[in-house]
C-alpha positions, -999 to 999 in steps of 0.1 A, spaced: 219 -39 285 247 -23 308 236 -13 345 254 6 365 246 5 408 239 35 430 250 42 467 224 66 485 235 85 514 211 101 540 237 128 557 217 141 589 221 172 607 237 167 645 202 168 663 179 151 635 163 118 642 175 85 626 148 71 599 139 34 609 147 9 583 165 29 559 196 12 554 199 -18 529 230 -33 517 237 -55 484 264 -74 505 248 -79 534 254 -119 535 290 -113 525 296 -82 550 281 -73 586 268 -37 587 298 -28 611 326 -37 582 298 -20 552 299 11 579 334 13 578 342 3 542 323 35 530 339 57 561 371 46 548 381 77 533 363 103 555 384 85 589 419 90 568 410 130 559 399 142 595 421 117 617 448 135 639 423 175 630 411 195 657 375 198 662 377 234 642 399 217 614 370 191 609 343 218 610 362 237 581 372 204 562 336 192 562 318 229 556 344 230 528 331 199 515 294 205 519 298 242 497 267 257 493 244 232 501 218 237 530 205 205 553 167 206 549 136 187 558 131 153 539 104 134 547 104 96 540 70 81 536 72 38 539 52 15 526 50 -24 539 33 -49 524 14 -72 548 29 -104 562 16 -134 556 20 -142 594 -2 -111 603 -27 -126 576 -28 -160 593 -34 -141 631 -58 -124 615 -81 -149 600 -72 -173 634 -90 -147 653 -119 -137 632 -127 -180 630 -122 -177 670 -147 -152 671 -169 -167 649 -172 -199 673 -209 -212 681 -221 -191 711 -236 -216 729 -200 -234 735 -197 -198 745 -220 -199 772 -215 -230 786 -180 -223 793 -190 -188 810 -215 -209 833 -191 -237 848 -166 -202 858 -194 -189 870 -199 -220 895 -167 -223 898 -151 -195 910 -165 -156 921 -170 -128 892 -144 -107 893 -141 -67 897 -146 -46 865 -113 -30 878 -91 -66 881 -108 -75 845 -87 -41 827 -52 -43 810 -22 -24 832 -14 -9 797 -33 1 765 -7 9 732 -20 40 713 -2 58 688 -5 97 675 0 105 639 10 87 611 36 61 621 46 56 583 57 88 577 89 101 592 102 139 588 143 141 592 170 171 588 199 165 562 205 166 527 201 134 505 235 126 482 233 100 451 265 80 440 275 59 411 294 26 413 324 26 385 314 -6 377 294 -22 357 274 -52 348 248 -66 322 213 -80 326 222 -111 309 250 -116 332 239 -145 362 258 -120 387 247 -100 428 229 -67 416 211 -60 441 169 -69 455 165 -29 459 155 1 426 150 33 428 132 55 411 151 94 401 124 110 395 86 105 400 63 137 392 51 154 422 18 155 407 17 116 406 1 109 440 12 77 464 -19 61 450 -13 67 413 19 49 423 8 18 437 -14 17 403 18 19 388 36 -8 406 7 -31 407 17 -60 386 42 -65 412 28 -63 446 31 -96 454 66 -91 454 76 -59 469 83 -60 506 88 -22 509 85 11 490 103 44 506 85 81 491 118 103 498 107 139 494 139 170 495 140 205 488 142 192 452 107 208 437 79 193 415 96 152 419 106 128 447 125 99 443 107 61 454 133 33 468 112 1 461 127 -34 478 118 -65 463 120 -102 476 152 -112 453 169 -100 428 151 -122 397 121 -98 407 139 -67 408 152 -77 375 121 -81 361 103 -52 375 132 -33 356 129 -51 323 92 -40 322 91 -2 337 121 11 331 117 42 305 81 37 304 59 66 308 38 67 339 9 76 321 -5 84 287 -9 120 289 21 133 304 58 124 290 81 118 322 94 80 321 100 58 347 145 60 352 154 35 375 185 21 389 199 -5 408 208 4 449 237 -11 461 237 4 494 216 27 514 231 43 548 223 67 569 252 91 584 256 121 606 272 154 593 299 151 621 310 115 612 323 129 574 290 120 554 297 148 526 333 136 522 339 122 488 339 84 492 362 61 477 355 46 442 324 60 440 315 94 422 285 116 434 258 125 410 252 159 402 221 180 392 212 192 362 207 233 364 177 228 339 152 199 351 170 197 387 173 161 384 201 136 389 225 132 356 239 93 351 252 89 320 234 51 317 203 63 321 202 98 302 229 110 278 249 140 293 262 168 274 290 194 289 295 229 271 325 245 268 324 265 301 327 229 318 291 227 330 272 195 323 235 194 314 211 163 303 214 163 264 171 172 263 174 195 284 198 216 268 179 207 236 149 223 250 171 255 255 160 280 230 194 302 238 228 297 222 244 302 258 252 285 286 218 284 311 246 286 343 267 316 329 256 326 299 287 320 279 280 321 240 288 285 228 289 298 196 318 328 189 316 350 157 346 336 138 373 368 135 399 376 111 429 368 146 413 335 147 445 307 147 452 269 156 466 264 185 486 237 169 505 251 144 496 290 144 483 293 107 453 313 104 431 291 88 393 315 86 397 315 50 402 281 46 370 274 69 349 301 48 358 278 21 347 244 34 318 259 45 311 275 9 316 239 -4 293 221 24 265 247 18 266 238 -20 269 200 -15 240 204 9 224 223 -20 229 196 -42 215 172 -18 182 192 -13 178 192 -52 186 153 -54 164 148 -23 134 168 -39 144 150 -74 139 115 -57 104 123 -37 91 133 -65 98 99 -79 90 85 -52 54 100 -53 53 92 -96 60 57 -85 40 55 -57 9 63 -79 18 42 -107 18 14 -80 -17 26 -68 -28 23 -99 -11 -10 -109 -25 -23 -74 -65 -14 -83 -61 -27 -118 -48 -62 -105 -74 -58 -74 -105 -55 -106 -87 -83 -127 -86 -105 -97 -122 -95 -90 -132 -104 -127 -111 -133 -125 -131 -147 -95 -164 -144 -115 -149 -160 -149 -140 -190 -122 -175 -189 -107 -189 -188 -140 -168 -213 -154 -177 -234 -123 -212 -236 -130 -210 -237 -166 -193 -274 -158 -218 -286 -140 -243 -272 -160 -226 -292 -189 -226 -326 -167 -264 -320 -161 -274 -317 -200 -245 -346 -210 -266 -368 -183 -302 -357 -197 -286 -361 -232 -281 -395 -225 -313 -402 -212 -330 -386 -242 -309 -407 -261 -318 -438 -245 -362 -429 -247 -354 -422 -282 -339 -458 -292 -364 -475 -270 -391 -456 -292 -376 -461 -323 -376 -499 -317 -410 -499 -305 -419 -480 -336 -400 -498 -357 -419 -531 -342 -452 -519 -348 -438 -507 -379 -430 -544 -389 -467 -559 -377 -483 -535 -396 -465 -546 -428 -471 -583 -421 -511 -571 -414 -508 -553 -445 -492 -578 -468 -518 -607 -452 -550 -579 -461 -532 -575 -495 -530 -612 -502 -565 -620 -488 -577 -588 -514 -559 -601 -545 -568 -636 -537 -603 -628 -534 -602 -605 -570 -588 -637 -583 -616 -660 -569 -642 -638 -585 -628 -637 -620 -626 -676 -618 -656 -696 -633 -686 -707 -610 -675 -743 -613 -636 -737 -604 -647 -717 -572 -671 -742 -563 -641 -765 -568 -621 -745 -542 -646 -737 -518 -649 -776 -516 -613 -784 -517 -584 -784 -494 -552 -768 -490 -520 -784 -476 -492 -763 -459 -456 -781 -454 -446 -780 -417 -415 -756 -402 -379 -762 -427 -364 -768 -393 -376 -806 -394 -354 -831 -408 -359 -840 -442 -352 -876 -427 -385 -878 -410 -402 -875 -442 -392 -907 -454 -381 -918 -489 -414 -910 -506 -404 -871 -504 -438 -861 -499 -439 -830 -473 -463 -834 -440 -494 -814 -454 -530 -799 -432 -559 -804 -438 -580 -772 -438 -611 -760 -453 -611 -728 -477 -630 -701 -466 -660 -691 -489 -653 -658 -516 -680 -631 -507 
């Protein structure tokens, strides 16, 4: 971002007071003020050196035109040393000091020494001040000028410490501006409220502690409304040089390299072409760009020249002489139908634009509901798994009771058959023993019956007789 610096200029009438602490320069470690003084006086010494008094007069009432010398009343605003802070709080911990050291002190110079009179005990002066001492009321008329060079914000070169503020609403009140400016109290050393003949706006000079802060403070305000409701922006720009000069010393002579800012007819306020864009008619007279926007009227708001001639059959170029109205009409013809064309494609493609757009607000709610659905199927399919791990676990422990009560069964199954096949035998045996003759059963109630021992014994053990081992065992009696 380009910047471009500013010189202001206080020109005082002959009789007017001087304004304490006005001037400022950029250069003031590379100059003194007496070489900055005559550096801008430069030009003004070489027009009216070797004039008569009456020559001067006319040279510099030539130069100052219409303009009148009026009140302007500068308003300044210091922030608080730190110095004054620390005599400040020394006293108020002197004061509150124990009273009783108090009191002893006042008793040995009272032994010591006589009270004095209440008239020895007084100041020989008292300081006292009427008014406001902040506000100071001069005669002159206030002149802006632009540098012609300029420099950018990422450039690590001297600007300058010191901004000012074109144009601050006179509605906005000193206190609305130190809300404004509040982010950076801490370091502003000074504010100037400059108020001209100029109505409904003053300008602010603000001077900050280096020029890293100034840089900043420009960075964040500059073009940024002062407050929500109303639309005037914060324009600042960088001072190079404030001075203060008498009328009779050549202060409305142009100066050298510099160019003086003039006011816009509309909104009365200064026109730099790095901070606002600036637009000259045809009669030569300059206006903001918004301003003349804002100008309902095809002509000029200074003279009232139309801006916009009715085209006439005489019309010529002032090149070559040829009357070229018909070939205008022409190009005009052919602009109004390619504009017309441009209308219908422009209509042609919003309308597609709004086919397409609900086709994608459709498309948009049927992918938000399969998304949705999509969502449940997951959660669904989610528990559906661990449902299906739960009945594969209880499966297998169903599984498990079952085989554990099939052998059980199957067990029981086999000692019953064994019971079964021992009651059968014992049934048919007994059927058997009945049929049999009384002398054969008395023969086997009184007989014995041999079993042969386990097959698992060696057939060794039996010796070479081969009779098996046998028991002895009574039979049991036949109901």
């Amino acid at each position: 971002m380009s910047v471009s610096l500013v010189v202001i200029r206080l020109e005082l009438a002959e009789h007017s007071p001087v304004p304490a602490g006005f001037g400022f320069s950029a250069a003031a470690g590379e100059m003194s003020d007496e070489e900055i003084k005559k550096t801008s006086l430069a030009s003004a010494v070489a027009c009216l050196e070797g004039k008569s008094p009456g020559e001067k007069a006319a040279i510099i009432h030539q130069h100052l035109g219409r303009r009148e010398m009026t009140d302007v009343i500068i308003e300044t605003m210091k922030s608080i040393p730190d110095e004054l802070e620390t005599t400040v709080e020394e006293r108020k911990s002197s004061e509150a000091s124990p009273t009783a050291q108090r009191s002893k002190d006042h008793s040995k110079e009272c032994i010591n020494a006589a009270p004095d009179s209440p008239s020895k005990q007084l100041p020989d002066q008292i300081s006292f001040f009427s008014g406001n001492p902040s506000v100071e009321i001069v005669h002159g008329i206030m002149h802006l000028y632009k540098t012609n060079k300029m420099t950018s914000l990422k450039e690590d070169v001297r600007r300058s410490a010191m901004l000012c503020i074109l144009t601050v609403p006179a509605a906005m009140t000193s206190h609305d501006l130190m809300k404004f400016v509040a982010p950076f109290n801490e370091v502003i050393e000074q504010m100037k409220i400059i108020r001209d003949s100029t109505p409904n706006q003053y300008m602010v000079l603000i001077k900050f502690s280096t020029q890293a802060d100034a840089d900043s403070f420009y960075m964040a305000c500059n073009g940024r409304q002062f407050n929500s409701i109303e639309d005037d922006v914060c324009q600042l720009v960088y001072v190079e040089r404030a001075e203060v000069l008498k009328s009779e010393d050549g202060a409305s002579l142009p100066v050298m390299d510099l160019t003086e800012l003039p006011k816009c007819t509309v909104c009365l306020e200064r026109m730099d072409e790095s901070v606002n864009g600036i637009l000259t008619t045809l009669c030569n007279h300059s206006f903001h760009s918004q301003c003349l926007q804002r100008w309902d009227d095809t002509t000029c708001p200074v003279c009232r020249y139309c801006q916009t001639p009715e085209p006439v059959e005489e019309n010529k170029c002032f090149e070559c002489g040829v009357q070229e109205i018909n070939n205008m009409k022409t190009k005009f013809k052919e602009t109004i139908e390619k504009c017309d064309n441009l209308e219908h494609k422009l209509n042609d493609l919003l309308k597609e634009k709004q086919s397409v757009e609900r086709k994608c607000t459709q498309l948009n709610t049927k992918v938000a509901k399969l998304t949705s659905e999509l969502k449940e199927e997951q959660e669904m399919n989610k528990c559906l798994r661990a449902n299906q791990v739960l009945l594969q676990n209880k499966l297998k422990e169903e599984e498990k009771l079952l085989k554990e009560t099939c052998d059980q069964k199957d067990l029981q199954i086999t000692e019953i058959q064994e019971q079964l096949r021992d009651v059968m035998f014992y049934l048919e045996t007994q059927q058997k023993i009945n049929h049999l003759p009384a002398e054969a059963r008395q023969e086997i109630q009184e007989g014995q019956i041999n079993i042969p021992m386990a097959s698992a014994s060696s057939p060794a053990s039996s010796g070479g007789s081969g009779k098996l081992p046998s028991r002895k065992g009574r039979s049991k009696r036949g109901k």
